[in-house]
C-alpha positions in Angstrom: 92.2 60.4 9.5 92.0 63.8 8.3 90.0 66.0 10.7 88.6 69.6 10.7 87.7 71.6 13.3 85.4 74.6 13.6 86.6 76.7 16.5 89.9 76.6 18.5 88.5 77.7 22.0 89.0 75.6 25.1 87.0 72.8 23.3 88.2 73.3 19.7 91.7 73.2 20.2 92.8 71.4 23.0 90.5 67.9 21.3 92.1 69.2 17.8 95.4 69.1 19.5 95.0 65.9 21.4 93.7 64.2 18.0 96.8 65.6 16.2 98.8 64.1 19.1 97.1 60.9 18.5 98.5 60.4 15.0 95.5 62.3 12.9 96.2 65.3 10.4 94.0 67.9 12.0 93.3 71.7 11.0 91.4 74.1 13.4 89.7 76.6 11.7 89.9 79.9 14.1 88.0 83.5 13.1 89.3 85.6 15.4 92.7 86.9 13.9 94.8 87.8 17.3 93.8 84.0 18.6 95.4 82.9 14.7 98.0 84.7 14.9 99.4 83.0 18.2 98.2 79.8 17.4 100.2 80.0 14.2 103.2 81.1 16.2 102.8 78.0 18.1 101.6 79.9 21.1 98.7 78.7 23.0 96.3 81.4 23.8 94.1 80.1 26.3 95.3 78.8 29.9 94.7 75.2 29.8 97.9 73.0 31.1 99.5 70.9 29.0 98.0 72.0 25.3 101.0 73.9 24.2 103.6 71.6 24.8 100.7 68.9 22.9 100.4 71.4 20.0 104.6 71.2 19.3 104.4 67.4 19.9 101.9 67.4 17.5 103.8 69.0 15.0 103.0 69.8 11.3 99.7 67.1 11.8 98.0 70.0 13.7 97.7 72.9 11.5 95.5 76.4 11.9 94.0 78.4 9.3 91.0 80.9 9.3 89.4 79.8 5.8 87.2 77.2 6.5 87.9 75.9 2.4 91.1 75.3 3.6 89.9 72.3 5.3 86.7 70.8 4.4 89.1 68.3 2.1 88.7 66.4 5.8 86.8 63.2 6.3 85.5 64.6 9.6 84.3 68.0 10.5 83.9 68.8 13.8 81.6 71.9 15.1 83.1 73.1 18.3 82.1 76.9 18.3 80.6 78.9 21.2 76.8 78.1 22.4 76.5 81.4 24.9 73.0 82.0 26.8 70.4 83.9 25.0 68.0 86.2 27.1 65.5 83.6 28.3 68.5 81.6 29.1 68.6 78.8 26.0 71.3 78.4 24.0 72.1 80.9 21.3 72.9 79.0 18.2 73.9 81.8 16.2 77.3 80.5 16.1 76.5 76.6 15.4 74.3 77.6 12.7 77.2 80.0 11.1 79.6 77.3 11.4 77.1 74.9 9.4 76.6 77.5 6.6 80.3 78.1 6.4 80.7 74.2 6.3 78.1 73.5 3.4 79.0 76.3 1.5 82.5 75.3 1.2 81.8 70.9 1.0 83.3 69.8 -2.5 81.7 67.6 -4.6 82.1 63.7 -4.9 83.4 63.9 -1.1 81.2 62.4 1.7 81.3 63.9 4.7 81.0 63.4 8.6 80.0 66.8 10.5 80.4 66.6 14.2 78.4 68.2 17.1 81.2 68.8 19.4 79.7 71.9 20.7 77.2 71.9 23.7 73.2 72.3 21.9 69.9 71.2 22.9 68.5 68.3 21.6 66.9 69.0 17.8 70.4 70.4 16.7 71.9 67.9 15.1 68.6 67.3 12.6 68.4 71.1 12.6 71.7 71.2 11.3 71.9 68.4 9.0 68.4 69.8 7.5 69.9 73.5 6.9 73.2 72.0 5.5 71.3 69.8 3.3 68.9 72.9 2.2 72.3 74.8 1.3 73.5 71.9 -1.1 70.7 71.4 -2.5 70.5 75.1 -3.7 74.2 75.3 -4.7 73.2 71.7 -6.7 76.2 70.5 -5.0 76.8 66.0 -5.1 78.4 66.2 -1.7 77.1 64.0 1.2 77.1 64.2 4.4 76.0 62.7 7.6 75.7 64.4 11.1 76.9 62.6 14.3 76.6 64.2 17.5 79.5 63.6 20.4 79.3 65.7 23.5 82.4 67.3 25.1 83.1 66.8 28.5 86.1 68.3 29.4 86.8 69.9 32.7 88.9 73.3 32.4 92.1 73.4 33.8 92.5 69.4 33.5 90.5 69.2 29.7 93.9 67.2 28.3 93.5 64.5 31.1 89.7 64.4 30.2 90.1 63.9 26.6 93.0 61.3 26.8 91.6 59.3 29.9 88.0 60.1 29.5 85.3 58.3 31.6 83.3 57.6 28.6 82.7 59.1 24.9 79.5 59.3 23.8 78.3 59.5 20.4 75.1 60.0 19.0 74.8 58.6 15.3 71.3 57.7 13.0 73.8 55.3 11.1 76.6 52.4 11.8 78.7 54.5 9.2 79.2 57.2 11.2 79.6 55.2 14.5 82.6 53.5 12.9 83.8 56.9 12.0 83.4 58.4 15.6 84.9 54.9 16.6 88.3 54.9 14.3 88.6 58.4 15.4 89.0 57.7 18.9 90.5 54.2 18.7 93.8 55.1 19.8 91.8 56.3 23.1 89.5 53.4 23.2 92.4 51.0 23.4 94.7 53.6 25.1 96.9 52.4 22.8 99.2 55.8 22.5 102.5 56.7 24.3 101.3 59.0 27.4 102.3 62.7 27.1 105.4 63.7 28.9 104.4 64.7 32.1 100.5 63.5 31.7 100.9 59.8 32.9 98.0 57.3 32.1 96.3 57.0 35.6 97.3 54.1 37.9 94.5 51.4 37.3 93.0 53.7 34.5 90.8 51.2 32.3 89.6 51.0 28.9 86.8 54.1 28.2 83.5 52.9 26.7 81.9 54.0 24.4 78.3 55.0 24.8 76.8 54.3 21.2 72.9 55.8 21.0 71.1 57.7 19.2 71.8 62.1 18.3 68.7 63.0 20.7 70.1 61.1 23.8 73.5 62.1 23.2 72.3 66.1 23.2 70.7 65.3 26.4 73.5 63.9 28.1 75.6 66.5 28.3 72.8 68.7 29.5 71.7 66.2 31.9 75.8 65.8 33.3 76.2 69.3 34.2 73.1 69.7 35.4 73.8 66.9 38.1 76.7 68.1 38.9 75.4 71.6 40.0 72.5 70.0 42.1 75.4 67.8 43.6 77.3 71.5 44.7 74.4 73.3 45.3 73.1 70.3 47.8 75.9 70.1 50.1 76.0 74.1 49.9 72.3 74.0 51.3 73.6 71.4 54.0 76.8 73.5 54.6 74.1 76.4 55.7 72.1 73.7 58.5 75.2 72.6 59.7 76.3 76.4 60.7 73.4 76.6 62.4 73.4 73.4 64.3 77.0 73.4 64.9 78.2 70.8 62.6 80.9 70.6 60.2 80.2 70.3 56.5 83.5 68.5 56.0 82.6 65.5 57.8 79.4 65.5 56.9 80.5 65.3 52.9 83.3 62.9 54.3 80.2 61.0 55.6 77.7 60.8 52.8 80.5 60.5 49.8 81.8 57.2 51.2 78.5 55.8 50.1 79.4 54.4 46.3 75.8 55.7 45.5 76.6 59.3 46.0 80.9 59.6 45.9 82.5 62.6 47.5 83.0 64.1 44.0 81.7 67.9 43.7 80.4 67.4 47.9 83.0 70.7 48.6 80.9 73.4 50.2 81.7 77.1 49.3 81.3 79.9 47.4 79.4 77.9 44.4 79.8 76.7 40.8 80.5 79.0 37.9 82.0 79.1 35.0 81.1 78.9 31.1 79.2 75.1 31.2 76.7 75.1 34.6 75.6 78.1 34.4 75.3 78.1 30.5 73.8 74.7 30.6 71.3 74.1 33.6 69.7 77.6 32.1 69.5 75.7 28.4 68.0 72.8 30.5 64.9 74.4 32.3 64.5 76.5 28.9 64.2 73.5 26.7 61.8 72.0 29.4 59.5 75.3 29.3 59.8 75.1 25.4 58.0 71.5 25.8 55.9 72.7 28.9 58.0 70.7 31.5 58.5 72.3 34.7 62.4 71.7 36.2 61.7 72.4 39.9 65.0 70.3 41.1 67.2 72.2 38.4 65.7 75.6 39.1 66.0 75.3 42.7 70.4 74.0 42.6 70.5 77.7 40.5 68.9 79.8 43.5 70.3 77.8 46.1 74.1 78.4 43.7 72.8 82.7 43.7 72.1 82.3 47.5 76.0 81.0 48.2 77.2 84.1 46.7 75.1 86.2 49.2 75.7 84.3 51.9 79.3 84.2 51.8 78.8 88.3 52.1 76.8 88.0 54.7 79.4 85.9 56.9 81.7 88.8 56.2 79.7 91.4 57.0 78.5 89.6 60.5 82.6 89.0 61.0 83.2 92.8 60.4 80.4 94.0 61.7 79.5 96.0 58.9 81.1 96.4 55.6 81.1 100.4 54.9 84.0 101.7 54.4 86.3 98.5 55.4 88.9 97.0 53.0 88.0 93.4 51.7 90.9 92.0 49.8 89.5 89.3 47.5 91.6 86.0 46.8 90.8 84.6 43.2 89.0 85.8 40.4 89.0 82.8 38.3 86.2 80.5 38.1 88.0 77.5 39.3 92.0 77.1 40.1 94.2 76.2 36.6 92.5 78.6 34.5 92.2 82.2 33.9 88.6 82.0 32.9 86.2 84.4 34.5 82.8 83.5 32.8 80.5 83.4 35.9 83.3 83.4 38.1 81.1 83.6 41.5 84.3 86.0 42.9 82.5 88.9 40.2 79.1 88.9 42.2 80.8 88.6 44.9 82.9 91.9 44.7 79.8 93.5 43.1 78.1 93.1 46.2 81.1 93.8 48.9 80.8 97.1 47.0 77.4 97.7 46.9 77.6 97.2 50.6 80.0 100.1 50.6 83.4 98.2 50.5 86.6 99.0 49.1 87.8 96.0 47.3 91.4 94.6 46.2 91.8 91.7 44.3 94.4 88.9 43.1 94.9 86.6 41.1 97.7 83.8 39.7 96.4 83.9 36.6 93.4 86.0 35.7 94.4 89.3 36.3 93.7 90.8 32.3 90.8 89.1 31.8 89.1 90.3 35.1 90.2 93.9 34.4 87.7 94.2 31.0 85.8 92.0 33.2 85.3 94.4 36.4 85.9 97.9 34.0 83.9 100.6 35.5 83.9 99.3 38.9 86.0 100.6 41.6 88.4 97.5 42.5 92.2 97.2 42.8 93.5 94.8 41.6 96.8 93.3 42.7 99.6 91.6 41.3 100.7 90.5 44.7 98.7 89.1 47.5 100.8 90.4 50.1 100.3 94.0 48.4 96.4 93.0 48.6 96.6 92.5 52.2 98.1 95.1 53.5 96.1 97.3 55.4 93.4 95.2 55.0 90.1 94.1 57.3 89.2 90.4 56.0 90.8 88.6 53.3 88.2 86.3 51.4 89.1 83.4 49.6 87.0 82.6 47.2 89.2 80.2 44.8 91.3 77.6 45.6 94.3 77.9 44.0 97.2 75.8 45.9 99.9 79.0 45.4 97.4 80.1 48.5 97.8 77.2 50.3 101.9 78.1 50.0 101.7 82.2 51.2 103.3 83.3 54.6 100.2 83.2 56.8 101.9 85.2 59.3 102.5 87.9 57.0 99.6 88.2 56.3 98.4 88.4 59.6 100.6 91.0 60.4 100.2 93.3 57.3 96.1 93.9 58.3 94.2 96.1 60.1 92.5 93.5 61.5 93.6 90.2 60.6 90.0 88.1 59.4 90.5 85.6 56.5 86.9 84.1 55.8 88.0 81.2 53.6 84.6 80.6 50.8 86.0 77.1 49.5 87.6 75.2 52.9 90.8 75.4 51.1 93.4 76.6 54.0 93.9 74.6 57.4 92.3 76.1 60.2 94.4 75.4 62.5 97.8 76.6 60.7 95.5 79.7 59.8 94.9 80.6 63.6 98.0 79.8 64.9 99.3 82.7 62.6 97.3 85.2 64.2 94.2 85.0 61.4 90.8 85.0 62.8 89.4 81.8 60.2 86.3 81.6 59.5 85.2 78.6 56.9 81.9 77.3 55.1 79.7 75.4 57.1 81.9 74.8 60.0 
């Protein structure tokens, strides 16, 4: 099939470069020039494992251009562009709704079309947009037609390859059997896993057959609202139980151990710590109690996962501060930026609160990271943090070390060190990533999450 896609961020390009991959001609269609420029160079320019090395695989099926006429010639168009939070904390579909403009001002004649919702939108979109594109011919007096099918991402950053090649399910929402066929020849190769693995992506030992979830475009919105949204609460509940079982002397660990064994909850998302971030929960359990209050639906259980997730932040602060008695004029040297390990996104990363308010509290912070070291400098511009391409650098001189993501090249660093670098040695570790007793035995005071 010949396949277009609007957008070659995290979404955009790594499924346009998996589809290509899979045998389809695909061209991403990317505004901002610098992003082009690399992508045209065959140079991935977003930190997701695996893409680049997909994208020369892929070879001349996967092309990039930044003239959307360039590739509505597709049978599929896929929408994959940016739904950031507006002020009141709904999506902002600025972006969706340029992308459609651009799409039906460009759609030829005597070609029918399938448009895609691949970015994340509350439910009403996909009509929304099929209405305005529709609007658009009709002014033009353009004979193109068009259907609009909606099919939810859900790609985890930092594994987003895995997720689209071995997914748990794809979902599409379609108003017709023509363009479920079309969502359904698309992903065949993935349906019947019928492609030769990636080198160095295996397909996962006992990994079955996806489904796919065929309803209607409303549900299909919903779903990936409703997803993220469960996620959080999952996070945010064990984070509530992590702060009982500090206070009754319990240990978090085996108390997730405990309750995820049970097939009706699993011991996914259970780890207690410093709290979910990034650019989907955050984004999307706000864009879930604002399309509630829109229909005058109260989300009580929603609402309270995002305090308990702003409490975490706080409380992690507060550990340190007990720990150091005080946190004026003390050295706090910050272990990941990053939202989560794999990635060098910072949107939401909970480490930025966090240093916000180790300096509000009159801390001088240093910071490292593997990977997100450029992005967190625009990020933290204008506030007084060093940051640190090396962790030993960081620690040096140093009151407390704080972990607060869990990449593994911590796991590897020379505790001892460490230890003996600081002025005094405390490593409060937010995500229960290190072993206590390693971390002790090398002189570190540990202090962990609900332990």
């Amino acid at each position: 099939m010949s396949i277009a896609i609007i957008g070659a961020g995290y979404v955009g390009l790594t499924t346009g470069a998996a589809l290509a991959y899979l045998g389809h001609h695909v061209t991403c269609v990317e505004s901002d020039a610098g992003k082009l420029a690399a992508l045209k160079g065959g140079r991935c320019p977003i930190r997701e494992p695996g893409v680049e090395e997909i994208m020369r695989d892929a070879g001349e099926r996967l092309l990039f251009t930044g003239d959307i006429s360039e590739a509505v010639g597709a049978d599929v168009i896929m929408i994959a562009v940016g739904t950031p939070s507006g002020p009141d904390g709904s999506a902002d579909l600025r972006y969706v709704e340029g992308a459609a403009r651009e799409v039906a001002g460009a759609m030829r004649d005597g070609r029918r079309y399938t448009v895609v919702m691949k970015s994340t939108v509350p439910v009403g979109t996909n009509r929304r947009v099929r209405d305005m594109i529709r609007e658009i011919l009709s002014e033009r007096g353009s004979r193109a037609e068009f259907q609009v099918v909606s099919n939810p991402e859900f790609l985890s950053e930092g594994q987003a390859l895995r997720d689209f090649l071995y997914p748990d399910r794809i979902v599409v929402g379609a108003d017709s059997p023509e363009g479920l066929e079309m969502m359904r020849r698309m992903y065949l190769p993935v349906l019947e896993q019928s492609f030769e693995p990636p080198l160095g992506l295996p397909r996962p030992v006992n990994y079955t057959r996806p489904p796919l979830v065929a309803t209607d475009p409303a549900s299909a919105e919903i779903v990936k609202y409703a997803a993220n949204a469960f996620l959080a609460l999952k996070v945010s509940f064990i984070n509530e139980i992590a702060g009982l079982c500090e206070r009754v002397g319990a240990d978090v660990r085996e108390v997730a151990r405990g309750i995820g064994l049970d097939p009706r909850i699993g011991s996914r998302f259970l780890q207690a710590g410093a709290g979910w971030g990034g650019s989907c929960l955050p984004k999307d359990t706000a864009a879930l109690i604002a399309l509630g209050k829109e229909h005058g639906y109260e989300m009580p259980i929603v609402s309270a996962a995002r305090l308990v997730n702003q409490r975490q932040r706080v409380h992690i602060v507060d550990k340190l501060e007990d720990a150091l008695a005080g946190l004026a004029g003390k050295t706090v040297g910050v272990m990941g930026i990053a939202f989560k390990p794999c990635t060098d996104d910072i949107r939401d990363a909970p480490s930025l609160e966090i240093i916000q308010i180790l300096r509000e509290r009159g801390a001088r912070v240093r910071a490292h990271d593997p990977a997100a070291l450029t992005n967190a400098r625009a990020a933290l511009d204008g506030l007084d943090v060093e940051l640190c391409g090396d962790p030993y650098m960081m620690a040096d001189g140093a009151d407390a070390l704080l972990l607060v993501t869990e990449w593994s090249e911590y796991r590897d660093l020379d505790l001892r060190r460490l230890a003996a670098s600081m002025r005094t040695p405390v490593l409060l570790d937010g995500r229960n990533h290190l072993d206590p007793d390693k971390t002790r035995s090398a002189g570190l005071r540990y202090i962990g999450v609900g332990r």
